[in-house]
C-alpha positions in Angstrom: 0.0 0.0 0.0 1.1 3.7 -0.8 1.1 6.6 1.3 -1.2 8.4 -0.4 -3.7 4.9 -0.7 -3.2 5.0 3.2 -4.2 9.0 3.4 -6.9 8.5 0.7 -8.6 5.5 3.1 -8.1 7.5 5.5 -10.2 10.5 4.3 -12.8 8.0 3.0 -13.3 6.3 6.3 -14.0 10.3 8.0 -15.4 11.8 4.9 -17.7 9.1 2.8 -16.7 8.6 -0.7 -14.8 10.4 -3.0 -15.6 11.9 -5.8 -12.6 10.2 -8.5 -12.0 13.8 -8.9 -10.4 14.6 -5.6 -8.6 11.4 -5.8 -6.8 12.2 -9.4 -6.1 15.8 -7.8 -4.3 13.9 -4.7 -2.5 10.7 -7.1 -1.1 13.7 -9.5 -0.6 16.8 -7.2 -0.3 16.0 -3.8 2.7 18.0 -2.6 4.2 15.0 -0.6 3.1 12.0 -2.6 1.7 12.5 -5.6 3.4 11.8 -8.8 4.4 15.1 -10.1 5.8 15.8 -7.2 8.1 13.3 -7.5 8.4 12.6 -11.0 11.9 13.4 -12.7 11.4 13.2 -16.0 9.9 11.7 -19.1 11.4 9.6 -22.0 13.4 6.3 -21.8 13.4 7.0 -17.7 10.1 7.9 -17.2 6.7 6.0 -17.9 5.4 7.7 -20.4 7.0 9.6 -23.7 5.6 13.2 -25.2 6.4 14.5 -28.6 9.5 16.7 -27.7 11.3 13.6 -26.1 10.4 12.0 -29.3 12.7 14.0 -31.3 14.3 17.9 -31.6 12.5 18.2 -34.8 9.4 18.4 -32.8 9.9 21.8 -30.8 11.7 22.9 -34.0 8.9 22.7 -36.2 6.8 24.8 -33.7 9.3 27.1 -33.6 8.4 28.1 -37.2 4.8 28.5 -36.2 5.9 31.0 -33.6 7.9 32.8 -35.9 5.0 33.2 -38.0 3.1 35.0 -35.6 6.0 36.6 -34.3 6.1 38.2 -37.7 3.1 38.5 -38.5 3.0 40.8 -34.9 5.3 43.0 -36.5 8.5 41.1 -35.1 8.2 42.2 -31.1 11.2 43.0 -29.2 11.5 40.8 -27.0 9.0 38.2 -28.5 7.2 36.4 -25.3 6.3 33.0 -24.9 4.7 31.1 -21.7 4.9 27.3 -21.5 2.6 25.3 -19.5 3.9 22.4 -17.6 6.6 22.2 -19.6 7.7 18.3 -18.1 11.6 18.4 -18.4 12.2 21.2 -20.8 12.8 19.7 -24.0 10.4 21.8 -25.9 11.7 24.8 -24.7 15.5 24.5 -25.3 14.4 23.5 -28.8 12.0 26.3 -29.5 14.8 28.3 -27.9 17.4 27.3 -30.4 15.1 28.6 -33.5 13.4 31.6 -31.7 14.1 35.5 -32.3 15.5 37.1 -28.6 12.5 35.4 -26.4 11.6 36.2 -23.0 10.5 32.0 -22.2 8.7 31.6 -19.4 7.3 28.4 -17.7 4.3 28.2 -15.3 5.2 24.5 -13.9 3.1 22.9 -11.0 5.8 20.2 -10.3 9.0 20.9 -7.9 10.7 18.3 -9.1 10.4 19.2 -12.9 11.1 22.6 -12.2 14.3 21.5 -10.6 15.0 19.3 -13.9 14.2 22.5 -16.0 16.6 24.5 -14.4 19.1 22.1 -14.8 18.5 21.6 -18.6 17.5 25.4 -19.4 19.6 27.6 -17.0 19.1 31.1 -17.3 17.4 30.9 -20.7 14.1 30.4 -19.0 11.7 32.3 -15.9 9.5 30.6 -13.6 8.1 33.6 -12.5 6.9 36.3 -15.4 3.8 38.7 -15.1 3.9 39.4 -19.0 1.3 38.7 -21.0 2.6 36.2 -23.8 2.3 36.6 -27.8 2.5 32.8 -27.4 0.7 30.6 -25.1 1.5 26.9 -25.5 0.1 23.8 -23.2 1.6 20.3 -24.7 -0.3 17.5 -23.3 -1.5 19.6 -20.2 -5.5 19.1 -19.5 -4.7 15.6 -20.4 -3.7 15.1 -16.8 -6.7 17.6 -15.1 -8.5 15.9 -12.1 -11.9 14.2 -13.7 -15.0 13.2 -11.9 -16.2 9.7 -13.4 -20.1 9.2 -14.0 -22.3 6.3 -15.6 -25.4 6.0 -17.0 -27.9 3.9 -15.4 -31.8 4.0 -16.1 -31.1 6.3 -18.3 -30.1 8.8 -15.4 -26.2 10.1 -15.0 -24.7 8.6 -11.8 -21.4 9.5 -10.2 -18.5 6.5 -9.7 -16.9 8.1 -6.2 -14.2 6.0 -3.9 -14.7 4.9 -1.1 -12.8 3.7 2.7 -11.7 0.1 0.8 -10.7 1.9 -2.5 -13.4 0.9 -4.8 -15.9 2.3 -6.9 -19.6 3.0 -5.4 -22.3 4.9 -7.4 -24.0 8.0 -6.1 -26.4 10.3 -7.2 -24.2 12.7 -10.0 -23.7 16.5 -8.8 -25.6 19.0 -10.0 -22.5 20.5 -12.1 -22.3 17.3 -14.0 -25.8 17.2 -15.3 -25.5 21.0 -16.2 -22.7 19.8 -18.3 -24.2 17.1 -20.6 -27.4 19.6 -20.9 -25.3 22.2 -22.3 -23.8 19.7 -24.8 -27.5 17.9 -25.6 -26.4 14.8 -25.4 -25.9 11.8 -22.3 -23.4 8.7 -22.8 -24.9 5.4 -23.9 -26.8 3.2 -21.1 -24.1 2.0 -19.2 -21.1 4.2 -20.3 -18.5 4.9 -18.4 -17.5 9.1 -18.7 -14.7 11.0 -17.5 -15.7 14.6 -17.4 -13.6 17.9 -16.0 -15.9 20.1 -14.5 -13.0 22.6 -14.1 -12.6 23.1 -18.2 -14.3 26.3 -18.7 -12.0 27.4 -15.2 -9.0 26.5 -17.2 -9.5 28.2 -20.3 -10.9 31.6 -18.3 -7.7 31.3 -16.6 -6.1 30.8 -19.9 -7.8 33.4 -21.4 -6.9 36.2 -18.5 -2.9 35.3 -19.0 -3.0 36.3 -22.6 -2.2 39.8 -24.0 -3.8 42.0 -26.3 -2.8 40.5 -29.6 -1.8 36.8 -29.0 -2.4 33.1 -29.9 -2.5 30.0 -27.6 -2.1 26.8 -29.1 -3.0 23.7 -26.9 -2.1 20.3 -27.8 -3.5 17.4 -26.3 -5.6 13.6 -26.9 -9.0 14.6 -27.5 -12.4 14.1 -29.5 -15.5 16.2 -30.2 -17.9 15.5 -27.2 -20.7 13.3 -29.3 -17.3 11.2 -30.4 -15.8 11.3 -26.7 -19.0 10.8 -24.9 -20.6 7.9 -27.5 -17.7 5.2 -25.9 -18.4 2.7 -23.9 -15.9 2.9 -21.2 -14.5 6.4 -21.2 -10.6 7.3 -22.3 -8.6 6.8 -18.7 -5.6 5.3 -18.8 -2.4 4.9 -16.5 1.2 4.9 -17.1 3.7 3.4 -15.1 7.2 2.3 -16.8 5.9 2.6 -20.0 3.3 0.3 -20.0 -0.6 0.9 -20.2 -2.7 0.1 -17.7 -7.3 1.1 -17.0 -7.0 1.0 -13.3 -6.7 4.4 -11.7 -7.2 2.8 -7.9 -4.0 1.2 -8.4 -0.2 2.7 -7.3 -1.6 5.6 -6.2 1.0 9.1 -6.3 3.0 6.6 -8.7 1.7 6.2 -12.5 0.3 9.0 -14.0 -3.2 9.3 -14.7 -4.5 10.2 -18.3 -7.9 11.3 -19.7 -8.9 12.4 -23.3 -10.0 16.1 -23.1 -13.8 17.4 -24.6 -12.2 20.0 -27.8 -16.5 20.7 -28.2 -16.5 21.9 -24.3 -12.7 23.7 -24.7 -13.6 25.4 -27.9 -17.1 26.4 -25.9 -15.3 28.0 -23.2 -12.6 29.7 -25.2 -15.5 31.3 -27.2 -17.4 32.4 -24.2 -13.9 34.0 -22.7 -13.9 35.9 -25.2 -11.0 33.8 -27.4 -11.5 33.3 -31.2 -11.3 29.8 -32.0 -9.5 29.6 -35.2 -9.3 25.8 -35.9 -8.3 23.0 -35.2 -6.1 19.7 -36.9 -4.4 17.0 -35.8 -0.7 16.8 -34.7 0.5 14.9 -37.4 -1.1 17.4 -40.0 0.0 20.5 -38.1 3.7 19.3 -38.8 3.0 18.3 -42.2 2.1 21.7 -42.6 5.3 22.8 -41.1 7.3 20.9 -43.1 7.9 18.0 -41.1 7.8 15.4 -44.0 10.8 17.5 -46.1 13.4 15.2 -48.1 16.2 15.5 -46.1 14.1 14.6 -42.5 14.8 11.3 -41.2 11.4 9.9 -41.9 11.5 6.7 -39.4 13.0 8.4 -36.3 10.1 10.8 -36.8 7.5 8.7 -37.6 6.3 8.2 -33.7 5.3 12.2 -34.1 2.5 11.3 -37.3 1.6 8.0 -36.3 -2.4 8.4 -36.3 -2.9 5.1 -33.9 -0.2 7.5 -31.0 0.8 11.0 -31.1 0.0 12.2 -34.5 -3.3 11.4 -33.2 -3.1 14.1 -31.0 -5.4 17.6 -30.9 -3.7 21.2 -32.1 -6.4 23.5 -30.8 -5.8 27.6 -31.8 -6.9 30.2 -29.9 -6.7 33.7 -30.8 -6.8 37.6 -29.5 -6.3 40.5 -31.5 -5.3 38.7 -34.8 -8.3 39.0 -37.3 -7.7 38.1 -40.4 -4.4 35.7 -38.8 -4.4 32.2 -40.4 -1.1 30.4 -38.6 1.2 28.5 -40.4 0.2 25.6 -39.0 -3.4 25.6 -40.3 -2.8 27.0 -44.0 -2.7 23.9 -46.1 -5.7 22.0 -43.8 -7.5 24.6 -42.5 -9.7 22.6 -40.7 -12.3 24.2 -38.3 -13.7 23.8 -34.6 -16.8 22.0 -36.1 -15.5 20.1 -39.0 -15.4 16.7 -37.1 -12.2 16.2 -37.5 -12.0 14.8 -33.5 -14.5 12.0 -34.1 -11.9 10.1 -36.5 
């Protein structure tokens, strides 16, 4: 048994159930035991790999993207960019080596990554910036947001909490929850399994309030239009713990990470309503076709991992915009595939 399975029974026994959202929150955050708090990396030592750890050409690629807007800004002096969770700096030392003089900063929740940033990144990098970026940029982020887990029973949402023994119990769903499938007009199948952050529109308010007057966010992550995330049977959670895959959440708690696909219909909703133009959207591997990923001279099968469509090319490119009428990013121009063009349901 874990620490944090001991302090989680614990809380159950005093408290009744909890929701699976306060138990991700604790697996992933807690300041003593949870996994990014103690995680030092990602790659070949970690359990899981992201794109940058993939290969350079990954951050390098982007780095054309943010040159694009950083001219089409009227080159600013410094240029500023803001990283989210930025794991163990690999994106930003390779954007870095591309970029036009950049004032870089990361916003990092994790001690222990920050202390593998600085060691990677220097002085090349801040930790602690009040400037509003041009460039906003979340890599696999809200892929690892606390999520409350609901069912469908009867026809009636229900919510799957935890209880004293570290199972799953159903209760009546929260109010918040039912809001959220009635703003959508939809409910999962009979029977469904759904993992659903009631924090989203939170996020992206948050998101939006960081950005300055002329700027773009681009947010990359595993994710579907609701109808396509919400029509599976049992949800998109998964676990990672030495690189291999696991469905059970209840198990080595505060060590494997916890991973659920994020709801682009919701996150494009909320971007709208914060007052964020929603430009479009694509798929990672078609965002660094459109870069120029698949030129003669690249090393096609060490890159491959990046456009496989069954892994990361798989993933969501989401832009946001402020300020930038008119802006199509580099990224888009040869798909230009919008918000509401299904491309998440394939």
């Amino acid at each position: 048994m874990t620490p944090l399975e001991r302090l989680l029974r614990g809380r159950a026994a005093r408290e009744g159930p909890l929701s699976f959202s306060e138990v991700m929150a604790s697996a992933l955050y807690h300041p003593r035991y949870g996994y990014y708090s103690r995680v030092r990396g990602f790659g070949a030592e970690g359990d899981f790999i992201t794109s940058p750890e993939v290969h350079p050409i990954f951050g390098q690629l982007l780095a054309r993207q943010a040159v694009d807007l950083w001219q089409h800004l009227g080159r600013p002096h410094p240029f500023r960019v803001l990283e989210l969770g930025a794991g163990s700096g690999a994106l930003a030392e390779q954007l870095l080596s591309r970029l036009p003089p950049t004032k870089y900063a990361i916003d990092e929740v994790s001690h222990s990554l920050r202390e593998v940033q600085r060691a990677r990144l220097g002085d090349s990098v801040s930790w602690h910036s009040a400037a509003r970026p041009h460039l906003l940029i979340a890599n696999e982020v809200l892929d690892a947001q606390p999520v409350h887990r609901l069912s469908v029973r009867q026809g009636q949402l229900r919510e799957l909490r935890v209880d004293a023994d570290l199972c799953w119990v159903e209760t009546e769903a929260p109010v918040e929850a039912r809001d959220y499938f009635k703003r959508l007009g939809l409910l999962p199948p009979e029977g469904a399994i759904a993992e659903v952050n009631l924090q989203l529109d939170n996020w992206v308010r948050q998101l939006a309030r960081r950005l300055g007057p002329r700027s773009l966010a681009l947010i990359l992550d595993y994710g579907y239009t609701a109808e396509a995330l919400f029509s599976r049977p049992r949800g998109t959670l998964l676990t990672y713990y030495r690189h291999t895959l696991g469905s059970d959440p209840l198990q080595r708690l505060g060590e494997q990470d916890i991973s659920v696909h994020v709801d682009f219909t919701t996150l494009a909703t909320a971007a709208h309503h914060a007052g964020l133009h929603v430009i479009g959207v694509t798929s990672q591997a078609t965002l660094l076709r459109n870069l120029g990923l698949l030129e003669p001279d690249g090393d096609r099968r060490a890159i491959w991992p990046l456009v496989d469509p069954n892994g990361l090319g798989r993933i969501g490119a989401l832009f946001l915009g402020r300020g930038l009428e008119g802006y199509v990013p580099l990224g888009l121009r040869q798909s230009a595939q919008l918000i509401d063009n299904g491309w998440a349901a394939r």
